[in-house]
C-alpha positions as CSV (number, residue, x, y, z in Angstrom):
1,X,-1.0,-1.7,-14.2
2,X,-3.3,-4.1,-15.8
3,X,-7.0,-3.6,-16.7
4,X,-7.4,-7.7,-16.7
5,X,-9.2,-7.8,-12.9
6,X,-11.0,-3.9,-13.4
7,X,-12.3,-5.7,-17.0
8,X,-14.3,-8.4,-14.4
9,X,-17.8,-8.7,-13.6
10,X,-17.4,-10.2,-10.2
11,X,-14.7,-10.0,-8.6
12,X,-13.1,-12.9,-6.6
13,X,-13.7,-13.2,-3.0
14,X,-10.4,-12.8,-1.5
15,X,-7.9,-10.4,-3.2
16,X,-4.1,-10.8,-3.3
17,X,-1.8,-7.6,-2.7
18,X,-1.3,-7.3,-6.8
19,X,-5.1,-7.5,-7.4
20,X,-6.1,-5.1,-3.9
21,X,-3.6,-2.7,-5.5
22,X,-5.0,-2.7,-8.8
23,X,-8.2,-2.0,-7.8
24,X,-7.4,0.9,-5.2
25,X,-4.5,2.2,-7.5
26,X,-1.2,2.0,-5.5
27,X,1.4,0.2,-6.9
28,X,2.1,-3.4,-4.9
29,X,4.6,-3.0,-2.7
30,X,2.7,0.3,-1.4
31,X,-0.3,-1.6,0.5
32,X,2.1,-2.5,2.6
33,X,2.4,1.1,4.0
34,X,-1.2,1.1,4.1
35,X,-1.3,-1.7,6.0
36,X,1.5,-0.2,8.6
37,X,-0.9,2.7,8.8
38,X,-3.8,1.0,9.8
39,X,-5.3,1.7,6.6
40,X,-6.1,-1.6,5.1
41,X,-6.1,-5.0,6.9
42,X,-5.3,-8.5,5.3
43,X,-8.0,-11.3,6.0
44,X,-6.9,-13.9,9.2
45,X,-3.6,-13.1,10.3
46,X,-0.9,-13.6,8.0
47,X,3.0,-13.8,8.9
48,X,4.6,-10.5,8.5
49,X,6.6,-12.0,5.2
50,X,3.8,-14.1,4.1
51,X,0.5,-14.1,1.7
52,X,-1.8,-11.4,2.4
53,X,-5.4,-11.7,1.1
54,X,-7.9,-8.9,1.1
55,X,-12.0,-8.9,1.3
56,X,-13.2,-7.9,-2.1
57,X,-16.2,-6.3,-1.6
58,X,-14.2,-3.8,1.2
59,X,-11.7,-3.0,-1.2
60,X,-13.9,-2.3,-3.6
61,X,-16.2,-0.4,-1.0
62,X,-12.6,1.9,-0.2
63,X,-11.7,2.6,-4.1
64,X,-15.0,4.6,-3.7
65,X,-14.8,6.3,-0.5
66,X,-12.5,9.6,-1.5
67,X,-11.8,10.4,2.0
68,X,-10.1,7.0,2.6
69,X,-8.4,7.6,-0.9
70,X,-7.2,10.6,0.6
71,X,-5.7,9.4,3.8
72,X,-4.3,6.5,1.7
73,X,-2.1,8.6,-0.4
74,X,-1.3,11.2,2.2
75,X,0.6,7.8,4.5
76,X,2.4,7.0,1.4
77,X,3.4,10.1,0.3
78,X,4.3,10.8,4.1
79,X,6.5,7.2,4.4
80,X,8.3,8.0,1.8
81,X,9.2,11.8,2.3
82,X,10.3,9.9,5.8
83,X,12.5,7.5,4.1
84,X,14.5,10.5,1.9
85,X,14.6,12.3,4.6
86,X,16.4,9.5,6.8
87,X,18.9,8.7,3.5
88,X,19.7,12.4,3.4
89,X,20.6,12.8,6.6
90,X,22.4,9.5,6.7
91,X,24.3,11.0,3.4
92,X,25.1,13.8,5.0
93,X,26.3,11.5,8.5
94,X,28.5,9.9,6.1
95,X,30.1,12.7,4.2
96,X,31.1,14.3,7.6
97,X,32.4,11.3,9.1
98,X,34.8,10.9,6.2
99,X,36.1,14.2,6.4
């Protein structure tokens, strides 16, 4: 993780999913869980594959609020004990279909 955007003294406007996830401290490619949960929505409304911007000043607003923080990390943590749960019991599908 950079410390470029958190070295700023304004921040832009609109925030892109690297620089939302930088500030709120999930890696990238885990605001999109957030955004699945309900937890974080993208200015306008963006194509599911394309650009999503952020408001600043909310994203900033939620790296404060702890109870937000909270729920945050409890979805991702929760999507992907879901996921290895799903490719174990698709392991386990496999290895007993080739017996």
């Amino acid at each position: 993780m950079t410390n470029s955007l958190l070295l700023c003294s304004r921040l832009p406007a609109r925030l892109d999913v690297n620089q939302a996830a930088e500030i709120l401290g999930f890696v990238p490619h885990e605001i999109s869980v957030l955004i699945s949960a309900r937890l974080l929505k993208p200015l306008g409304k963006p194509a599911a594959n394309g650009h999503k911007f952020f408001h600043a000043a909310e994203i900033a607003e939620l790296s404060q609020n702890r109870d937000w923080l909270d729920k945050a990390t409890r979805a991702v943590t929760q999507r992907w004990q879901e996921r290895n749960r799903k490719r174990k019991t698709d392991s386990v599908l496999i290895s007993a279909h080739q017996l």
